[in-house]
Rosetta silent file (secondary structure, phi, psi, omega in degrees, C-alpha in Angstrom):
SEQUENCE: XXXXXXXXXXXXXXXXXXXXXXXXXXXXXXXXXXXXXXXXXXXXXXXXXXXXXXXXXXXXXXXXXXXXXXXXXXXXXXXXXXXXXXXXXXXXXXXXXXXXXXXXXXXXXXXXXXXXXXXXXXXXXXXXXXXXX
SCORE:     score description
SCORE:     0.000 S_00000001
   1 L     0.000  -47.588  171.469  -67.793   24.300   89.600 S_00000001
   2 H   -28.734  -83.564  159.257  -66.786   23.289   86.026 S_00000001
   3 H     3.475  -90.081 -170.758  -63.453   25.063   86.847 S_00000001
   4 H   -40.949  -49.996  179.002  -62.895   22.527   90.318 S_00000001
   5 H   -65.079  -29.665  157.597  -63.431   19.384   88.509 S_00000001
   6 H   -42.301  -61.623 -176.417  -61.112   20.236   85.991 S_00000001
   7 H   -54.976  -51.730 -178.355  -58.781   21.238   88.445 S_00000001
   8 H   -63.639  -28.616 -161.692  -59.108   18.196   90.937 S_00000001
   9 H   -80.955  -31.547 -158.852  -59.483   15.906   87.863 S_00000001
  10 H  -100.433  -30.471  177.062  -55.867   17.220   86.236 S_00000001
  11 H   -93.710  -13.874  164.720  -54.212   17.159   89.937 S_00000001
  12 H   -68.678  -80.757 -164.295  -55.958   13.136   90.145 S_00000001
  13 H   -49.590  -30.125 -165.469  -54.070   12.615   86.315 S_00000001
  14 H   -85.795  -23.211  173.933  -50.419   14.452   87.457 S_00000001
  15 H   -64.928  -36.017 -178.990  -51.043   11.729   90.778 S_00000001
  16 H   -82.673  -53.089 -163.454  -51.374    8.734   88.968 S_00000001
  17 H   -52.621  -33.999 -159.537  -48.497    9.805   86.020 S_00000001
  18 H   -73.063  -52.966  147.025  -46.162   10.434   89.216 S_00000001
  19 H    -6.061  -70.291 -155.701  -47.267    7.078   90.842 S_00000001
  20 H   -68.603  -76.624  174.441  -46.913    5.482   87.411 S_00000001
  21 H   -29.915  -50.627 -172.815  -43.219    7.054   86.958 S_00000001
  22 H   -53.191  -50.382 -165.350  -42.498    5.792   90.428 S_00000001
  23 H   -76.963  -45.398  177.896  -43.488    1.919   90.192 S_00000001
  24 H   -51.429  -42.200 -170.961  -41.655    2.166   86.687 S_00000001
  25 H   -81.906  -20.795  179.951  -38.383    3.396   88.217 S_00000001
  26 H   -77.718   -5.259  168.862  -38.644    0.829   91.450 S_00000001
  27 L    81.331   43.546 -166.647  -38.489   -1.937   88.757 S_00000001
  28 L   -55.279  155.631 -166.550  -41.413   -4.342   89.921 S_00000001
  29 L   -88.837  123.990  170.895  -40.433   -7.915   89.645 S_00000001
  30 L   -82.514  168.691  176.415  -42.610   -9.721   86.139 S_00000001
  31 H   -40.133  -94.047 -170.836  -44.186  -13.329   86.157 S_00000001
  32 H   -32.876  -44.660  179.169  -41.150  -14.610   84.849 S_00000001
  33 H   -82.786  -36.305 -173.426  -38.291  -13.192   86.991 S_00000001
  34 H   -84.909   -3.066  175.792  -40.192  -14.449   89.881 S_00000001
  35 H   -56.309  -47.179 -157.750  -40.018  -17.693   88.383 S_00000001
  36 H   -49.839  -76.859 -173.761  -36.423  -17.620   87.651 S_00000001
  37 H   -40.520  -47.623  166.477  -36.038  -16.955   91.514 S_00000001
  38 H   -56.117  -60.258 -179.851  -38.259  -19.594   92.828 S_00000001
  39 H   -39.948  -67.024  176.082  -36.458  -22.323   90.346 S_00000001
  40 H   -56.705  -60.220  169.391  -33.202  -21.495   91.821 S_00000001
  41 H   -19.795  -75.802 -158.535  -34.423  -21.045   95.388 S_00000001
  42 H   -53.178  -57.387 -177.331  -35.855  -24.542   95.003 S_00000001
  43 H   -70.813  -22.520  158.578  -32.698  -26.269   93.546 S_00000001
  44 H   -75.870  -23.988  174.334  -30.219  -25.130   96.175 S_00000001
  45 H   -58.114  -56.595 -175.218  -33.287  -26.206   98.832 S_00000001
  46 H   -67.604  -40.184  155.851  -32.745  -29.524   97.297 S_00000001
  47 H   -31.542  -62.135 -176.797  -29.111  -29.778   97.289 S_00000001
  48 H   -55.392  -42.298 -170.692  -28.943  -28.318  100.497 S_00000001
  49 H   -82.572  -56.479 -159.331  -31.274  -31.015  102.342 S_00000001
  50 H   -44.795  -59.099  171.070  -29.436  -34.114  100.149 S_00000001
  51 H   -26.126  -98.435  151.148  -26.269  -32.759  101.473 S_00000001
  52 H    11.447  -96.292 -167.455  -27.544  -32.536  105.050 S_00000001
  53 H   -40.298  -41.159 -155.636  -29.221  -36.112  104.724 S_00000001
  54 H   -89.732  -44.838 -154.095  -25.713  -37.791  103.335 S_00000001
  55 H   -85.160  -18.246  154.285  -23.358  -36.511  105.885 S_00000001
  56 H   -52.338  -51.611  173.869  -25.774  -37.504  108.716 S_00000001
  57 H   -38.519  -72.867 -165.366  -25.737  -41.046  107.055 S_00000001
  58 H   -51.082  -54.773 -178.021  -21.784  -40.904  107.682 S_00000001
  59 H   -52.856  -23.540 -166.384  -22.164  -39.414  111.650 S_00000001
  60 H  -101.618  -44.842  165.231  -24.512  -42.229  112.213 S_00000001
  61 H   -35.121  -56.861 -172.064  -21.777  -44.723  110.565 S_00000001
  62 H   -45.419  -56.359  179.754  -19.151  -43.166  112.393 S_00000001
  63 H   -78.108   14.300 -144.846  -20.700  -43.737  115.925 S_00000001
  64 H  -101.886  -75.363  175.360  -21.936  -47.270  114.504 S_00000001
  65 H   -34.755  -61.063  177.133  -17.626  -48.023  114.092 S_00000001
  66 H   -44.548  -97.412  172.791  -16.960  -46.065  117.900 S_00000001
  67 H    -3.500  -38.915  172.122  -19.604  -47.895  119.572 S_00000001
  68 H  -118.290   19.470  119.495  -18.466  -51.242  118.641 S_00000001
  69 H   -23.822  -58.311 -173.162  -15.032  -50.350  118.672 S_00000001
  70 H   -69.961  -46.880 -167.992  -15.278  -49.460  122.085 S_00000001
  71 L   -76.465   -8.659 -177.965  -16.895  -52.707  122.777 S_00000001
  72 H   -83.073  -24.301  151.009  -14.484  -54.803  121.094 S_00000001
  73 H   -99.857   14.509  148.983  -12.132  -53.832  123.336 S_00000001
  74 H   -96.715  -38.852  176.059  -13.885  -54.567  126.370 S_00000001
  75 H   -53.812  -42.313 -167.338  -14.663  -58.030  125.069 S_00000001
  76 H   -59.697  -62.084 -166.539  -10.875  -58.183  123.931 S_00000001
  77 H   -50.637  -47.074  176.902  -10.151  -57.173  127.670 S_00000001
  78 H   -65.310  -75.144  159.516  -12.654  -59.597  129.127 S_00000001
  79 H     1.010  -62.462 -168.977  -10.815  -62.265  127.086 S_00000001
  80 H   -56.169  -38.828  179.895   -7.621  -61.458  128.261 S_00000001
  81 H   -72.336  -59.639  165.690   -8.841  -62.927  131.681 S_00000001
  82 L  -109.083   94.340  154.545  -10.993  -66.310  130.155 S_00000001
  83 L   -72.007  104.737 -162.616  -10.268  -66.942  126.713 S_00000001
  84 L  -152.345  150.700  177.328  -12.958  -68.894  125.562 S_00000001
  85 L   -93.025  129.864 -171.830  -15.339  -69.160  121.930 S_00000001
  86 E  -153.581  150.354  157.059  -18.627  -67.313  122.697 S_00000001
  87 E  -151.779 -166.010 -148.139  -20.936  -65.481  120.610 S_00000001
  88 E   134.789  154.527  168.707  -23.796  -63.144  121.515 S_00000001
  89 E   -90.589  156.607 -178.723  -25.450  -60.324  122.098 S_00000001
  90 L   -93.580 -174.854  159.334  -24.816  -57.085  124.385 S_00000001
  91 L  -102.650  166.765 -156.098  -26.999  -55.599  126.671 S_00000001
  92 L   -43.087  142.006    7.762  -29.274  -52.315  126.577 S_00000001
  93 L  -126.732   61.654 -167.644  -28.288  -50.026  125.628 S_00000001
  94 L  -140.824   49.550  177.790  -25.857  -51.563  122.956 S_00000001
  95 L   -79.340  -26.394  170.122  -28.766  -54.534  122.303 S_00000001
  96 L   -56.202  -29.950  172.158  -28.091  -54.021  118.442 S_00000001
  97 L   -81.608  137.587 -170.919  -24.534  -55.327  118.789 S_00000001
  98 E  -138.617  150.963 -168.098  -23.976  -58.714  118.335 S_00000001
  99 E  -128.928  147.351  140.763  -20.213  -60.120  119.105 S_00000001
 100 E  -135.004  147.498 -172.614  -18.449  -63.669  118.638 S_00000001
 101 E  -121.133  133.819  168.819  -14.988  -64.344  120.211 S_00000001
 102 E  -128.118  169.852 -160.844  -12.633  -66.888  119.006 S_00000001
 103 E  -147.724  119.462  165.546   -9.192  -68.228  120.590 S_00000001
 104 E  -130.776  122.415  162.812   -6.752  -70.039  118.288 S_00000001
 105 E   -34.280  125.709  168.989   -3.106  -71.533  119.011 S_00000001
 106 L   -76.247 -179.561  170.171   -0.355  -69.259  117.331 S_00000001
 107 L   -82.315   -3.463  169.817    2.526  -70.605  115.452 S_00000001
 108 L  -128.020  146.883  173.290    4.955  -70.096  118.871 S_00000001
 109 L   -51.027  140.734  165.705    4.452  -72.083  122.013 S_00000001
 110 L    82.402   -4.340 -179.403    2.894  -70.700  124.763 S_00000001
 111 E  -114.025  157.042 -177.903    0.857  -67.931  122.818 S_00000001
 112 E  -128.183  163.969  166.224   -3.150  -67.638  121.629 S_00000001
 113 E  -114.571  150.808  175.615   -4.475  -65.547  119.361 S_00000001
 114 E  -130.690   97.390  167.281   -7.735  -63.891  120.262 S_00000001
 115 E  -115.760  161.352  157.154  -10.254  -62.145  118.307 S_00000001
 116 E  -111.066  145.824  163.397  -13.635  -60.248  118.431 S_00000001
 117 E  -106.961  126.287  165.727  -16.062  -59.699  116.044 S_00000001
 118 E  -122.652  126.659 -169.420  -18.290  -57.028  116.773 S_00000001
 119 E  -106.422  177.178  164.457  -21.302  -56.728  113.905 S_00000001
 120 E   177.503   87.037  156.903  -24.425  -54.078  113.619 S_00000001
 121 L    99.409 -143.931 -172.842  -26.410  -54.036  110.697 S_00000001
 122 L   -61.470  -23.919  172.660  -24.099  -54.204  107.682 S_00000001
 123 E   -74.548  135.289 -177.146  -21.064  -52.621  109.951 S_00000001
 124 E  -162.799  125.521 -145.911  -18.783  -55.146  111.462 S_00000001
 125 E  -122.238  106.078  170.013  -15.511  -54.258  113.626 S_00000001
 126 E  -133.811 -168.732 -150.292  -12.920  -56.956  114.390 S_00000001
 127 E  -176.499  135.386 -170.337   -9.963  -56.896  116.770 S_00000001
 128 E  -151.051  127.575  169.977   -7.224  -59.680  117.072 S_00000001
 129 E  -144.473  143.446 -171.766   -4.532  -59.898  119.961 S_00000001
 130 E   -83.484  136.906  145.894   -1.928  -62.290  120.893 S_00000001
 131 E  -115.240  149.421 -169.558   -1.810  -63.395  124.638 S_00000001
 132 E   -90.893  122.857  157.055    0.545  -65.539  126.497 S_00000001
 133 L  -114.706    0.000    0.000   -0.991  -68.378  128.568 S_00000001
């Protein structure tokens, strides 16, 4: 009986050294190293979302400029027909946009000048064409 516990206890000790050997050679990650990793992790996460966040800023500029672009030439267009000083707002679903039109005599006979202003928040779009009356 002696004999077996020896034996099982010495085949228990060569289980754990080989165990032991194993976890040494797979290199477990310390306290520190997982720190490291985490640190980094975390400062490209932040980069990565600022990034993100600024060029959205610009796509929402961008369509700010189309969008009243677009509209500045239908106002220009409407113009073309009645030339007249107006200001105002559009309707839904460009209610944000706010326009004034102005009509001034050129320096040659027989010509106007016509612009729109189209504004929207801090964004502001204007558009100036000569027509013959």
């Amino acid at each position: 009986m002696k004999n077996a516990k020896l034996r099982n206890s010495r085949i228990l000790n060569l289980k754990f050294s080989i165990l032991n050997s194993r976890l040494k050679e797979a290199g477990g990650f310390t306290l520190l190293e997982v720190m490291i990793a985490l640190s980094i992790a975390g400062g490209l996460l932040v980069t990565l979302i600022y990034t993100l966040n600024y060029n959205l800023g610009i796509a929402e500029r961008h369509e700010t400029i189309t969008v009243a672009s677009i509209l500045a030439r239908d106002k220009i267009s409407e113009m073309d027909k009645r030339p007249v000083d107006s200001k105002g707002e559009f309707s839904e679903p460009y209610s944000d946009y706010q326009y004034e039109t102005t009509v001034k005599e050129s320096v040659y006979p027989g010509i106007s000048e016509i612009s729109v202003v189209i504004r929207k928040g801090k964004e502001e779009i204007k558009l100036t064409e000569l027509i013959q009356y």
